[in-house]
Every structure is written in structure tokens, then in C-alpha cells.
N, C-alpha and C positions, 0 to 999 in steps of 0.2 A: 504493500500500500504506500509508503513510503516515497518509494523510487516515481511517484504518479503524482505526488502531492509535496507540498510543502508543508511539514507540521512544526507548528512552535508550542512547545509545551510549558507552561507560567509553575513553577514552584515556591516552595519557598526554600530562603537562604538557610544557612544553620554557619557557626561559627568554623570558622577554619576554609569552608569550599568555596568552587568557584561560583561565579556572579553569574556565568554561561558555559556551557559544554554544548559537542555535539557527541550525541551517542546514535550509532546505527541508523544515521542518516538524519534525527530528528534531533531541533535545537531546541536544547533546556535551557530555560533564562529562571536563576533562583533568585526571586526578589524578597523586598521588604526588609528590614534589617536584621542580622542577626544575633539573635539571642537567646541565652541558657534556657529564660523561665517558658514553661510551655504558653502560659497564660499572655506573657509578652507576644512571644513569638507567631500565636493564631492570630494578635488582634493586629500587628504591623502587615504579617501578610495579606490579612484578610483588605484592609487599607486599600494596600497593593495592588491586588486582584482585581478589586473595585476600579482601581482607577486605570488598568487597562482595560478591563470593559467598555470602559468611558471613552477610552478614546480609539476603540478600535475600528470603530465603524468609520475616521478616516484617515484608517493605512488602508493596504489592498487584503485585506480578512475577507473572505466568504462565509466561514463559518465558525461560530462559539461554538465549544462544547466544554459546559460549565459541568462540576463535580458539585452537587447539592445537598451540603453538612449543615446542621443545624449549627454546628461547635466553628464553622468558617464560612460564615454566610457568602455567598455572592447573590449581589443585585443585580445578576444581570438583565433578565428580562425587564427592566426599569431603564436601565444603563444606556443599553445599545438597544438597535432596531434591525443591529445583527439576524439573518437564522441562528436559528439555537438550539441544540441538545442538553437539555439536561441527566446528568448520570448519577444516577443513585447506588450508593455500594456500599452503605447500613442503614439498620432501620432504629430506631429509639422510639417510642410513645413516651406518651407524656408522664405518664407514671414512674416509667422507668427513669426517665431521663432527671425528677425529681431527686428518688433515689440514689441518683449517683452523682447529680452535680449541683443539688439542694434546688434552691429557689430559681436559680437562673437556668436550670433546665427545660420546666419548661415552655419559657420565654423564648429560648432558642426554639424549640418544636412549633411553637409557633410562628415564629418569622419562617424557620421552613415551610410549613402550611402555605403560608402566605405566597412564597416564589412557586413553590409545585400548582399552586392555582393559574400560575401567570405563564408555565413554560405548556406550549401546544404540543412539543416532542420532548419524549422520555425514554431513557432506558435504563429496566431493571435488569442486576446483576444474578436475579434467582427467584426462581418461583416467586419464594416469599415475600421480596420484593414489591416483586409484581401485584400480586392480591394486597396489598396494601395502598402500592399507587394505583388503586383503581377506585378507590375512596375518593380519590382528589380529581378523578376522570372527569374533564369535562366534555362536551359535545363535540369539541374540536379537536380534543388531544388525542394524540398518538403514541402507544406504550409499549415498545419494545423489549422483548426477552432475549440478552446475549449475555448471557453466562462468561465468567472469566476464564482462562485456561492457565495450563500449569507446563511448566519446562520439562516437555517429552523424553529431553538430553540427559536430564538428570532424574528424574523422577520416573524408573522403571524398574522390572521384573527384574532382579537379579542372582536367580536359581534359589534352591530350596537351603537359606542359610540361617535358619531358624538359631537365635540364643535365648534363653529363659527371662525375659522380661516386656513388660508393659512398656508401653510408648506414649507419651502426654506431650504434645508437643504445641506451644504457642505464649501468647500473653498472659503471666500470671497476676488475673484479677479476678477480684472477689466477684462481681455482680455478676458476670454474665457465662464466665468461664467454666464455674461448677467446679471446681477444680477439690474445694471443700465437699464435695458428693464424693467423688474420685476416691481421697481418701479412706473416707471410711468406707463407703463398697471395698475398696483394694485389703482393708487392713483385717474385713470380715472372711476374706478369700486366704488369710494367712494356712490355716488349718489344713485346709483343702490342698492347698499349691505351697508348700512351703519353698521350693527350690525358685518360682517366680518373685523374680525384682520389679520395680515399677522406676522405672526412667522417667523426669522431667524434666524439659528442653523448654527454655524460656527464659525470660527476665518481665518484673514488672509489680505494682505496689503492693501486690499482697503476697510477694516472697516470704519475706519473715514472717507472714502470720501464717501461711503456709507449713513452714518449718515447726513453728511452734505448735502447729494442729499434729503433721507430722511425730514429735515427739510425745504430746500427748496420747497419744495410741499405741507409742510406745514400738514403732515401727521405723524409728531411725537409721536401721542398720541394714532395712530393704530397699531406702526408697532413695536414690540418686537425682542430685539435681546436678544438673550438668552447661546450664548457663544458655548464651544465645546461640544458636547454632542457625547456620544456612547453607546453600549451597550442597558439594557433595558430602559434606558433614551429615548435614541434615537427612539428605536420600538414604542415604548410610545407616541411619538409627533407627530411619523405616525398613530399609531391606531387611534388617537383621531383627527386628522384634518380632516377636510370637503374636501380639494383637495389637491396636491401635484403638486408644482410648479418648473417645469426643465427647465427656461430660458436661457439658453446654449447658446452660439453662435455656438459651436462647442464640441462635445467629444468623448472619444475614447471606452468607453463604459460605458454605465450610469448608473452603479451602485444601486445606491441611488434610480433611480425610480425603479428599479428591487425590491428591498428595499419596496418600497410605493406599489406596484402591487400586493405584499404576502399579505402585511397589506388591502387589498380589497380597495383600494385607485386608485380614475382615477386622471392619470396624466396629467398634462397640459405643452407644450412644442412645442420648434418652430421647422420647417422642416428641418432640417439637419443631418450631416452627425456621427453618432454616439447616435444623441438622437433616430433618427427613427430606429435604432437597439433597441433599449431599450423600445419603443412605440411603439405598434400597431393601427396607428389613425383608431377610429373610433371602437377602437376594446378594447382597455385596456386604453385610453386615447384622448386625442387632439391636432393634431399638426397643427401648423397655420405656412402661409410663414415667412420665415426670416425676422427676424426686425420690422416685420408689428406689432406693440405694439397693434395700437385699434384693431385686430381681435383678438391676445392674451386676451385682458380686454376684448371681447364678449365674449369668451372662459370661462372666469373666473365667470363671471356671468353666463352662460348659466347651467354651472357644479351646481351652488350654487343652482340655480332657478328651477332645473329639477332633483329631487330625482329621479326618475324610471333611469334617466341617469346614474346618480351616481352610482344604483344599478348595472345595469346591465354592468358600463364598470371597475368595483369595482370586482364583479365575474369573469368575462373574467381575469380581470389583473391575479385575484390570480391563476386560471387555469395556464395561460402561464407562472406565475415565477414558481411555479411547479419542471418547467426541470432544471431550473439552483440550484443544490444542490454541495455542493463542494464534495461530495461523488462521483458524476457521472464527476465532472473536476477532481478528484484524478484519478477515470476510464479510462478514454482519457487521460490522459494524461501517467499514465503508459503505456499503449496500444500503445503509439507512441513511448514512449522512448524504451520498447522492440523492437520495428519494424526497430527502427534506429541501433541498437544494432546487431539486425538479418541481418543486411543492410552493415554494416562497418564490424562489428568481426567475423561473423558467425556465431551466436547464444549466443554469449558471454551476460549474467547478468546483470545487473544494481546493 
């Protein structure tokens, strides 16, 4: 897509990088100033962001396509008179969003409300997504479904190299990660599976409290955290574990098991709204009710204790991640943006 278009992509700065790079043909400009505090850092980009919206409409732009966060507002449909895609890639309500970031939460969900009212073209990152921007559907808007993909290079089948442990791999935070469910399901499964480790791959604010749930269970000497990993690191810790554990309370689309599915990995996770896009129960994984910890911990044993299971919901996964290749989301997502193009300018370019 690239090689057909000129893409310039708006970031933000962070201390130490550069102001501009080109990567794989597409030019990144990190703006806004940078700095440590995150609270700093979203409200100068966001500034930012704003105020190339503002003046985009007279460079030679054909098309915005704005990233729609409650926590980094853009006004563009305000802004510019630009076409415009808007991209949604998590989801928060309002409750939740309380919850986690008090009163100013949700304030932000609101100002979001407000732009999702105002853009005519949308695209959801996952099912879940999607049923939720159809709340804000209005008579004219257009809701696209293009799921993200995962790096095919790194993230595959790397023969049957099974070693005895759990795989938890992502942001460690309390609200939405589940990671305290994890836990104790895992610490109920000691009995059953005593030669199973439980691996943790991550960084993030509810490490130490982690740790100290951790120790209170008194399972210290099972359960490995092992810090930020990416790359072939990361592929690595999926090739080699026995199951992959997606304790979610909630997500907006689950990556990481996508992630664990190429790597012939069945994944284990509870029924809601964002993992069961990423899970096929029963089919590339297992998903148990909400909250319910002890059917989780039968889940985790069951995976451990029945190789043919393994087998067969290990093969299934890597078939269905398959689709999601960032090749076929470059695809789709061209395809729309001409479409919207054809739609506003009358056949006008990207």
C-alpha cells in the first residue's frame, strides 16, 4: 500500500527520539513535547494532533484517519473538512472508565460520544468493537470491520516443544487484565499439576501488588515474572509453553492470544466480550463464565492433562490466526479508504 500512497503518520515525541523517521517507506513525525509524566505527555500531544488537523486541509492531504481515544481526544471532525476515518482500537464505558481514572473518566467517554456522533466513517478493530459503534450509528455512517494482524515472521508453529508452564503475557493491570483471577485459579491447580510453572511477561502498575497476591498464596517459588519481552523473545515463551492464559475481565481485541493461536497454542480464557472474538471455545481454546476462577483452574488442568486436546485445539488455533496477517489489514483497509474517497471527492486519491 505504501509504495501507491504517501502516508505520514502524526505521533507522539517521548524523551530521547527522533522528531521524524522514515520507516518502510512511511514518514513518522513525533510531535508535541516530550515528556516523562504520562498525564503531561497525552495533553501536549493531544494539542498537537489538534492542531495538524487544523491545518491540514491546506497542505495537499486527501485523507485523515484519526485514532478515536477518549484519554487523546482529536477534534477532528470539527477541525478539518478533510474525508475522515475514524479508528477505534479500545473500548471503555462509562462505568468503567470511572473506575479506573475517577471522575475524569467519564468526561472523556463523553467527549468521545460526542466525535463518534460526528465521524460518517468508522473502523472497528473486532467484533466487539463493532456492536458497540453501532450504538452511535447514525443514518449516514459507515462501520467497518478490519481486525488487526500479527507478524506471520515471528509468530508461528515451531514443532512440538512443549516445557511445563503457563504463559500470561501482556500489561500488568489490575482493572481489566484479570491477572488477580489468574492467580488464584493457577494457585488452586497446584495439587493437580505440581511440576506446572506459571510464567508472567509484562511490566505495569499492578506488578507489586501482583507479587504480593502472589506471595500470599504462598506460591512464590512457581510463578516467574520475567519483565517486558517482544519480538523473538516473546514468540519464544509462546512456542515453548504448555497453554496460554487470557484472564481478561474485558478486551477490545486480544491480540496476544491471536499471538498464542499461530504459535499452535490453546488458549485459556473467561467469556466475554472481546476475548470471545479472539477465542473460538471449544475450537482454538476455552472459555469459562466470568469470574468463575474454579472452572478456569479445571480448564487449566484439563489443557495440561489431555495432550490429544492440546493437539487438536493447538491446530485449529493456528488455522484461524491464519486470516489475520497485517498484509490482508493493509488490504481492507486501503479498500475503504478509497471507497470513502470515491464517496466525498469523487474518485479523488489517497
Amino acid at each position: 500500500m505504501v509504495a501507491r500512497h504517501e502516508v505520514t503518520v502524526v505521533t507522539a515525541a517521548w524523551p530521547g527520539g527522533p522528531r521524524e523517521e522514515t520507516i518502510d517507506g512511511v514518514r513518522y513525525l513525533h510531535m508535541g513535547r516530550p515528556r516523562k509524566g504520562e498525564g503531561l505527555s497525552r495533553a501536549g500531544f493531544t494539542w498537537t494532533m489538534n492542531q495538524v488537523c487544523r491545518r491540514a486541509s491546506k497542505s495537499t492531504t486527501d485523507l485523515l484517519v484519526v485514532d478515536i481515544s477518549p484519554f487523546t481526544p482529536c477534534f477532528a471532525p470539527w477541525l478539518s473538512s478533510l474525508p475522515q476515518v475514524g479508528v477505534v482500537q479500545s473500548w471503555i464505558d462509562p462505568q468503567s472508565a470511572r473506575q479506573k481514572h475517577g471522575k475524569a473518566g467519564p468526561r472523556a467517554v463523553k467527549l468521545r460520544d460526542a466525535t463518534l456522533r460526528r465521524c460518517k466513517y468508522l473502523i472497528a478493530v473486532s467484533p466487539t468493537i463493532e456492536e458497540e459503534l453501532g450504538r452511535y450509528r447514525q443514518e449516514r455512517t459507515e462501520i467497518r470491520l478490519i481486525p488487526y494482524g500479527f507478524d506471520t515472521g515471528v509468530f508461528s508453529y515451531n514443532g512440538k516443544c512443549e516445557k511445563p508452564y503457563f504463559l500470561s503475557l501482556g500489561r500488568i493491570e489490575e482493572f481489566t487484565k484479570g491477572l488477580d483471577l489468574l492467580i488464584e485459579a493457577y494457585s488452586r491447580t497446584r495439587e493437580r499439576l505440581p511440576d506446572m510453572k506459571l510464567v508472567i511477561a509484562g511490566r505495569g502498575s499492578f506488578e507489586a501488588g501482583l507479587r504480593s497476591l502472589v506471595g500470599a498464596r504462598g506460591i512464590s517459588d512457581a510463578v516467574e515474572f520475567v519483565g517486558w519481552v517482544e519480538g523473538e523473545a516473546k514468540a519464544k515463551l509462546m512456542q515453548e509453553c504448555t497453554a496460554f492464559c487470557f484472564p481478561s475481565r474485558r478486551e477490545s481485541w486480544g491480540m496476544a492470544a491471536v499471538e498464542a493461536a499461530a504459535c499452535e497454542k490453546p488458549v485459556i480464557g473467561f467469556d466475554v466480550p472481546g476475548v470471545r472474538d479472539a477465542v473460538r471455545n471449544g475450537e482454538t481454546g476455552i472459555l469459562v463464565p466470568a469470574e468463575d476462577v474454579e472452572a478456569y483452574a479445571q480448564a487449566m488442568v484439563q489443557v495440561v492433562e489431555d495432550a490429544e486436546l492440546r493437539r487438536r485445539l493447538g491446530e485449529a488455533g493456528r488455522q484461524w490466526a491464519s486470516q489475520f496477517t497485517w498484509d490482508e489489514t493493509a488490504r481492507k483497509q486501503e479498500e475503504f479508504y478509497q471507497h470513502v474517497l470515491e464517496q466525498e471527492s469523487g474518485g479523488r486519491k489517497a
